[in-house]
C-alpha positions as CSV (number, residue, x, y, z in Angstrom):
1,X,0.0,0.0,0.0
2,X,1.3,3.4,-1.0
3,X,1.1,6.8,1.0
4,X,-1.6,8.1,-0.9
5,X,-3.8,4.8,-0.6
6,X,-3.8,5.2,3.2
7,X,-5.8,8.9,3.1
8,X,-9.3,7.7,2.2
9,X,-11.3,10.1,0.5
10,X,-13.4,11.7,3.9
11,X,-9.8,12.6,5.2
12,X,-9.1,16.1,6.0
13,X,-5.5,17.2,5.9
14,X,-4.5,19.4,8.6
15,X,-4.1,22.7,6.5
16,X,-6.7,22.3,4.4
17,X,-8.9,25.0,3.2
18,X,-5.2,27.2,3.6
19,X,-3.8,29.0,1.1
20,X,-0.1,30.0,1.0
21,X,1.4,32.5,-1.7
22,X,4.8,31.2,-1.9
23,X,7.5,34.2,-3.1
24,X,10.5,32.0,-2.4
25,X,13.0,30.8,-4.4
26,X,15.8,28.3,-4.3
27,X,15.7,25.9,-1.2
28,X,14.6,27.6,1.9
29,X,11.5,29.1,1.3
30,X,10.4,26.3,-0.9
31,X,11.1,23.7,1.6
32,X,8.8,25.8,4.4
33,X,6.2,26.0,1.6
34,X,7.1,22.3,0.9
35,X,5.8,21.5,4.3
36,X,2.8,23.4,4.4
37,X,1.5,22.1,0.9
38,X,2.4,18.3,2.3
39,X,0.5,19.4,5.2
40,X,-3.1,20.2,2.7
41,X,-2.2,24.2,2.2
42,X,-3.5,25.1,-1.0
43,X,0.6,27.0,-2.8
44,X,1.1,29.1,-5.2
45,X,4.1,29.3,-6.0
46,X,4.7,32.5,-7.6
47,X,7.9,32.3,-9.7
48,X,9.9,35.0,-11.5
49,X,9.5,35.2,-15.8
50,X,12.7,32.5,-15.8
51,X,11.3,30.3,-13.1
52,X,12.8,30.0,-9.7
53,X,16.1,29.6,-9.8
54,X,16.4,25.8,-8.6
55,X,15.3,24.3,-11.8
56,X,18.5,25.2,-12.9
57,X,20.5,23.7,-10.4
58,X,22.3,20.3,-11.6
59,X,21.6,17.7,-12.5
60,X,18.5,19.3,-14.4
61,X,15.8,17.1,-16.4
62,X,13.4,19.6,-18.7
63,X,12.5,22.1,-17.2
64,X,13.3,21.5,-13.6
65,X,16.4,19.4,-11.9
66,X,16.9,17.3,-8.3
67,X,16.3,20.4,-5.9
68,X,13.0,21.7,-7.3
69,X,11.9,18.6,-8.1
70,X,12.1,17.3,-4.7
71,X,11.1,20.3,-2.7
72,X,8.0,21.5,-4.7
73,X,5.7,19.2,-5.2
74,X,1.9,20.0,-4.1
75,X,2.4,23.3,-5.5
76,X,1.5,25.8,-8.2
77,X,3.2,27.9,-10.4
78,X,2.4,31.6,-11.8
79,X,4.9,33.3,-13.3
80,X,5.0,37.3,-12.2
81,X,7.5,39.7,-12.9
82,X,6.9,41.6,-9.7
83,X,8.9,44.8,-11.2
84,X,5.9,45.4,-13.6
85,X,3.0,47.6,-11.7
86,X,0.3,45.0,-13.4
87,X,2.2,41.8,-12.1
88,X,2.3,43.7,-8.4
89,X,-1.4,44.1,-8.6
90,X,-2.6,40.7,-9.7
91,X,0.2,39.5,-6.8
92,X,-2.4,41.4,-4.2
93,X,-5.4,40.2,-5.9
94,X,-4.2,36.8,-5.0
95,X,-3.3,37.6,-1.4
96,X,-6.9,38.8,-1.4
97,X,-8.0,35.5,-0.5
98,X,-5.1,33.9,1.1
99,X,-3.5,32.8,4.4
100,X,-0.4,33.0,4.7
101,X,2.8,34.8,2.2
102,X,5.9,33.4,2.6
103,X,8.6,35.2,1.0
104,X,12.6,35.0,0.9
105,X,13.1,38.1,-1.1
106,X,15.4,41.0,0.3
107,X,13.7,43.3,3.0
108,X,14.6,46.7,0.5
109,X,13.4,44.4,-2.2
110,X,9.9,44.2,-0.2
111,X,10.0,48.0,0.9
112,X,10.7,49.5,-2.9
113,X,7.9,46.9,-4.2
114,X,5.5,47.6,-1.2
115,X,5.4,43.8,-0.4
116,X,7.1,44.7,3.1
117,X,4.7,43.7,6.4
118,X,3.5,47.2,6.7
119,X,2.2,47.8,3.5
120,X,0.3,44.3,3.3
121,X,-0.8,44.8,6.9
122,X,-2.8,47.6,6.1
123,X,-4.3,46.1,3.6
124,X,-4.9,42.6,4.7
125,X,-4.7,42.4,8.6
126,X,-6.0,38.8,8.0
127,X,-3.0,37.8,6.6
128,X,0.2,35.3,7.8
129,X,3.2,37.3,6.6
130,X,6.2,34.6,6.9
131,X,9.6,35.7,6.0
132,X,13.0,34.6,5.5
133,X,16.8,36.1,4.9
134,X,20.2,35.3,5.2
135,X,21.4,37.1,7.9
136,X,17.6,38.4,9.4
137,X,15.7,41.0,8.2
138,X,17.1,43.9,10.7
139,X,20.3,45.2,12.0
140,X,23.0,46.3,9.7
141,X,23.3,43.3,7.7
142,X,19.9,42.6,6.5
143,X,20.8,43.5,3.1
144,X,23.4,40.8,2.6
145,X,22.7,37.5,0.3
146,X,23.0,34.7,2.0
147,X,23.5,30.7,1.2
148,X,23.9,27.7,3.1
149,X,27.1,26.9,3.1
150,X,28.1,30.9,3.9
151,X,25.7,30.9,6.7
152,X,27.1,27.6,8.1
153,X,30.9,29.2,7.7
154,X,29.2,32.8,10.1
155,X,27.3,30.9,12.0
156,X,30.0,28.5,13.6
157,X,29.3,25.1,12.1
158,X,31.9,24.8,9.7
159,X,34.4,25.4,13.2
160,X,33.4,22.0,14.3
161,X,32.7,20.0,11.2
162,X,35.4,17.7,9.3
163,X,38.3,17.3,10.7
164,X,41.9,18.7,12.0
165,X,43.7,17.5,9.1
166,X,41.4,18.8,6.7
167,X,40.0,22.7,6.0
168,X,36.6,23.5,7.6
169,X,34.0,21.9,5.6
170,X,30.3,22.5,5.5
171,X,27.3,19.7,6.4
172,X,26.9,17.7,3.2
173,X,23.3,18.6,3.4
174,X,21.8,22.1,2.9
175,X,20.9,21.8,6.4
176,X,20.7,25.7,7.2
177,X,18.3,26.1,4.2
178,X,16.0,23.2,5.3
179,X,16.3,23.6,9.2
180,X,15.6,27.7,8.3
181,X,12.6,25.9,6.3
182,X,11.5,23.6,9.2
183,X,11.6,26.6,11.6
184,X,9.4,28.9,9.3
185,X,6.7,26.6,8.6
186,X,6.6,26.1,12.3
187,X,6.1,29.5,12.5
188,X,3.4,29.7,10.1
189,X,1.7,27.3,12.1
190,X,1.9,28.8,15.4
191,X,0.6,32.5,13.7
192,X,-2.0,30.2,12.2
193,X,-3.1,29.2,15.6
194,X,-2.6,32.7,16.8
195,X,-4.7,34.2,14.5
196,X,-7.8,31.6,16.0
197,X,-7.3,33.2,19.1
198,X,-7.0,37.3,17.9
199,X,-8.7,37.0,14.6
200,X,-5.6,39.0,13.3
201,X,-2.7,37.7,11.0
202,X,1.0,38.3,12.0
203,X,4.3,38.4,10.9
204,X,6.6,35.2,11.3
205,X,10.6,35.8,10.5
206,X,14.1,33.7,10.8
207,X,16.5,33.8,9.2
208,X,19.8,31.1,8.3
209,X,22.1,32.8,10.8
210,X,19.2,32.5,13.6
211,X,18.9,29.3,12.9
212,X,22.5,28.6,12.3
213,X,23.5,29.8,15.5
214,X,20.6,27.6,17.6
215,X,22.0,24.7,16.5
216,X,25.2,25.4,17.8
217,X,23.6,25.5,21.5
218,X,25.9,23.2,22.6
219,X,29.4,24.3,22.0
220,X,28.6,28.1,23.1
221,X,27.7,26.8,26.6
222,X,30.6,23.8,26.7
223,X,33.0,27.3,25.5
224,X,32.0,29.5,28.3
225,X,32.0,27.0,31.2
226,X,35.5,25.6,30.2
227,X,36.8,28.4,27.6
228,X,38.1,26.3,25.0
229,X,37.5,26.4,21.4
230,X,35.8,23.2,19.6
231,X,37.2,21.9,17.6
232,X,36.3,20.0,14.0
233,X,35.8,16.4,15.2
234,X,34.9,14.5,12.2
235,X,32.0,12.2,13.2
236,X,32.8,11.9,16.8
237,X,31.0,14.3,19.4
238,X,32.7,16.2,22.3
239,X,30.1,15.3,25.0
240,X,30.7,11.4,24.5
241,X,33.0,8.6,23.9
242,X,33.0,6.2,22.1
243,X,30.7,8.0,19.6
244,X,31.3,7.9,15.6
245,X,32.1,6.0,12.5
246,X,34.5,3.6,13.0
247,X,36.3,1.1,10.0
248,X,34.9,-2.4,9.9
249,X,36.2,-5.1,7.4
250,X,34.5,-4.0,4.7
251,X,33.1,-0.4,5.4
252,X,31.8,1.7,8.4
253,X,30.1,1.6,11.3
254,X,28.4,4.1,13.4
255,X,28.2,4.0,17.2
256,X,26.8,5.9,19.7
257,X,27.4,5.3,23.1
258,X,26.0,8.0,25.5
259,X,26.1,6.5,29.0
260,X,27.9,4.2,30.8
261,X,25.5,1.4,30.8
262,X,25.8,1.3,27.1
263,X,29.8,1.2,27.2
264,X,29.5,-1.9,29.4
265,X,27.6,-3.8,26.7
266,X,29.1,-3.1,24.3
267,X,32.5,-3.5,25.9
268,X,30.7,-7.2,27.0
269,X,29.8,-7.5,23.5
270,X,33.4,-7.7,22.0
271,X,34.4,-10.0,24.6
272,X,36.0,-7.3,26.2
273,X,34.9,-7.2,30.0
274,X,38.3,-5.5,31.2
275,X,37.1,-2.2,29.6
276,X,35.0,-1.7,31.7
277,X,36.9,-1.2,35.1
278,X,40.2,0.0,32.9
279,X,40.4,3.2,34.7
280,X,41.0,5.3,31.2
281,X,37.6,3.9,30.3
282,X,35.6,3.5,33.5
283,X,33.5,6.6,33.1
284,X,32.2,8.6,29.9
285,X,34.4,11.5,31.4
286,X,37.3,9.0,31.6
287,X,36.5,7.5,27.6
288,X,36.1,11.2,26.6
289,X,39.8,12.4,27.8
290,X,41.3,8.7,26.3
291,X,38.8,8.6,22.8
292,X,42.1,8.7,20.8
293,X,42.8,5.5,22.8
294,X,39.9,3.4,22.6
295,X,39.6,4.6,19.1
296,X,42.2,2.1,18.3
297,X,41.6,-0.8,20.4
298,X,37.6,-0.4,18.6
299,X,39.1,0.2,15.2
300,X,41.5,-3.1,16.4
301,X,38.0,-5.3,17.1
302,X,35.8,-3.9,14.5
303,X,38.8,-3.8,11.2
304,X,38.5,-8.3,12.1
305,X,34.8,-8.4,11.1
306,X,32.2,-7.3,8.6
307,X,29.7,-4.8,8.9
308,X,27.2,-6.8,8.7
309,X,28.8,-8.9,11.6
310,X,29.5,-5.7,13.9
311,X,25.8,-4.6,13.4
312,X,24.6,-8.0,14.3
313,X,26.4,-8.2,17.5
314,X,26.0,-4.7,18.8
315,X,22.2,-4.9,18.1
316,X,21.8,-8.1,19.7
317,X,23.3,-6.4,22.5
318,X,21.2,-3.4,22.4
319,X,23.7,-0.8,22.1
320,X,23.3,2.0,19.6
321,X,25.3,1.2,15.9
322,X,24.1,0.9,12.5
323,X,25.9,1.1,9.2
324,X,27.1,3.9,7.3
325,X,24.4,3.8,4.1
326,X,24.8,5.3,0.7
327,X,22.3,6.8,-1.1
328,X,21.4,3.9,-3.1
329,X,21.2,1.2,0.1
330,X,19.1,3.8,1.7
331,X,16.6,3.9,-1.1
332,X,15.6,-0.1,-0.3
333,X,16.0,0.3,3.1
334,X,13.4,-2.5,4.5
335,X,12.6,-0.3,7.6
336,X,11.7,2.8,5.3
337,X,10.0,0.7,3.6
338,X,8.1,-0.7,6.6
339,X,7.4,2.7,7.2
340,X,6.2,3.6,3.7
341,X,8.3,6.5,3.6
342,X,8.7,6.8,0.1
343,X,6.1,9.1,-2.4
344,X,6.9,9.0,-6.3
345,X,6.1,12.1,-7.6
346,X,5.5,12.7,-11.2
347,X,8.0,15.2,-12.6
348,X,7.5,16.7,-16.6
349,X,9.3,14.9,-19.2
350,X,13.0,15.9,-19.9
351,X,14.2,15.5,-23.7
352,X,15.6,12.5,-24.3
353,X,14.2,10.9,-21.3
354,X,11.3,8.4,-20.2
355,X,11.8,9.5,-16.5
356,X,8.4,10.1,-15.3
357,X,8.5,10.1,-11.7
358,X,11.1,10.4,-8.5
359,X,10.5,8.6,-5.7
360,X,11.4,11.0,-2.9
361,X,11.1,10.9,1.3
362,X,7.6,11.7,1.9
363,X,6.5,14.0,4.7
364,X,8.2,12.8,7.9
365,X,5.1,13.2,9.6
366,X,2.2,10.8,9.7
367,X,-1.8,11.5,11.3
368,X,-2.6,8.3,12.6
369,X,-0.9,5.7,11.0
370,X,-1.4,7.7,7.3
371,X,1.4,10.1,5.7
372,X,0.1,13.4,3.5
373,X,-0.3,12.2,-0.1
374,X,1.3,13.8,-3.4
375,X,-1.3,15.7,-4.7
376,X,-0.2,17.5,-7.7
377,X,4.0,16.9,-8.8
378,X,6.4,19.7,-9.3
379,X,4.4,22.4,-12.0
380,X,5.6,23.4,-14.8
381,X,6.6,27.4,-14.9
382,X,3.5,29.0,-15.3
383,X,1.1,26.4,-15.4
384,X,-1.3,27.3,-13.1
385,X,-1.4,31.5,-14.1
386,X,-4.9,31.1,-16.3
387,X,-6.4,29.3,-13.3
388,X,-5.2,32.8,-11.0
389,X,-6.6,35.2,-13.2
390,X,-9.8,33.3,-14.1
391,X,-10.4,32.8,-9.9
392,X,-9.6,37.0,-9.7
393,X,-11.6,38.1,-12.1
394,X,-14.6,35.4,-10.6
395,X,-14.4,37.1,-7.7
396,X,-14.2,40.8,-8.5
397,X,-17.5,39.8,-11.0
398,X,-19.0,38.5,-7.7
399,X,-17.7,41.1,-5.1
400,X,-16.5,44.0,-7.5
401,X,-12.9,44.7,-5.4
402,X,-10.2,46.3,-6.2
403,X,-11.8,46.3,-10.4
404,X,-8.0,48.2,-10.8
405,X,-6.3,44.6,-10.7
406,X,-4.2,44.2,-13.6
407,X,-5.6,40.5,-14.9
408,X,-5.2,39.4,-18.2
């Protein structure tokens, strides 16, 4: 059974009946927007004349590529050149009848095209207005462009990621655009919540530096109680020992061990009872100060025997390890699988290419024992503009607003 086959038809998604105008491009604003369209928000995703700029980031198939593809389904697209006075209008002809704006465009940007919070607050105190930035959208640097893997560098996570014998590196993942993401569609649904209580809309903002510098929680408070620097640590964490990926045979292994308990078993485990009254090891403070020590003697045990075999005996012994996945092992996972984590999501065909789908994580989240279904696949640029202005121009025919709107 698929993800969409557990929703049966009298199911009401969470956000249903809400509609987003998404003026985001790239991945941070598009994964917030992501979430909420998952979620049963109505999106659309308003999108410069070229498209949004993530179509054209590699690989690319037609008239998309990997990122948007995989970050913009359940969405769709009008294509507005918000410099032109017409665009602008039929822009707040849409945001007539909608919940929430989310928006990643420059705060000056905003002001010059009166998009900012004050302008659209005056005119639609109903509304949600969600906003993103690089480096926040006050102070003297609100200006500044921002992406990822700069933010990562300011923020402090390239200090402690890789390690000593290599140069700072970023997380392999975007993680400050999709944790920014995470954080704003939280948002959005708190102001949504909000707004059942006051009957007024609000204004939700983060930006990657914010976010950046939460997630770093740990090593400002572990600097100012001992004043030393972190460090970059590879996979292994400051706070315990042993704790990272360690060679086996035939590949990696991760382990976690984050209290003593667990260091006994698996110390048990490997036949290796001593450990766990050797003084260098006896406590996680002790294993901590000597990790370059039991690094090797692990490395000595684990190097003897297969993955496969490690995982077996450290999960029979219930202490935390699993192996280190590539992309393609983690695409058959059987616990995914078990899970039904997966969605394939029809994407337009590329020249040259039968492709007609991507099967892509899901929603992590699941209402009752049922995951949010794909609804619609990534749009084509455009596709859903005749739809916008035939709604508008429905509606001023029934209400006669704003007759000024620029629709075609």
């Amino acid at each position: 059974m698929n993800a969409a086959d557990q929703l049966r038809p009298s199911d009401r998604l969470p956000l249903d009946g809400v509609r987003v105008v998404d003026l985001t491009i790239n991945v941070a604003g598009p994964f917030a927007t992501l979430i909420l369209g998952d979620l049963g928000a109505t999106v659309l995703k308003v999108e410069p004349p070229k498209g949004d700029d993530a179509r054209r980031l590699a690989p690319v198939h037609g008239s998309g590529s990997a990122y948007f593809f995989g970050i913009n389904r359940n969405k769709r697209s009008v294509a507005l050149d918000l410099r032109e006075a017409e665009d602008r209008e039929t822009l707040l002809a849409a945001l007539e009848s909608a919940d929430v704006m989310v928006t990643n465009l420059r705060p000056g940007t905003l002001r010059d095209r009166g998009l900012d919070f004050d302008s659209l607050n005056d005119l639609y105190p109903h509304l949600i207005y969600a906003d993103l930035s690089g480096y926040g959208n006050q102070g003297a640097e609100q200006e500044r462009p921002g992406y990822d893997m700069v933010l990562q560098a300011r923020a402090g996570l390239m200090s402690v990621n890789g390690d000593m014998a290599s140069p700072p590196s970023r997380v392999g993942v975007s993680i400050l655009d999709m944790g920014t993401g995470l954080w704003l569609a939280l948002g959005v649904l708190a102001a949504l919540r909000l707004r059942d209580l006051t009957g007024r809309g609000d204004r939700v903002s983060t930006s990657l530096l914010e976010v950046g510098a939460s997630f770093m929680t740990y090593d400002f408070a572990a600097f100012q109680l001992t004043g030393e620097l972190p460090q970059r640590r590879g996979s292994e964490h400051p706070a315990f020992a042993p704790y990272g990926a360690y060679r086996t045979l035939d590949g990696y292994v991760a382990l976690g061990i984050g209290a003593d308990r667990l260091f006994e078993r698996l110390a048990l485990a490997l036949d290796r009872g001593a450990w766990v009254t050797d003084a260098r090891f006896a406590s996680n403070e002790a294993r901590v100060a000597n990790r370059a020590e039991l690094r090797v003697l692990l490395e000595r045990e684990f190097e003897q025997r297969t993955t496969s075999d490690v995982i077996e005996v450290l999960n029979k012994a219930e202490v935390p390890a699993d192996v280190v996945a590539d992309v393609d092992q983690v695409l058959v996972d059987p616990q995914l699988a078990e899970l039904d984590a997966w969605v394939d999501v029809p994407i337009p065909q590329g020249a040259g290419s039968d492709k007609r789908q991507l099967r892509v994580p899901g929603s992590p989240l699941r209402f009752g024992q049922r995951r949010p279904p794909v609804r619609e696949g990534p749009p084509e640029l455009g596709s859903g503009s005749q739809a916008l202005y035939d709604e508008i121009r429905t509606r001023r025919d029934a209400g006669g607003e704003r007759n000024s709107v620029g629709v075609r």
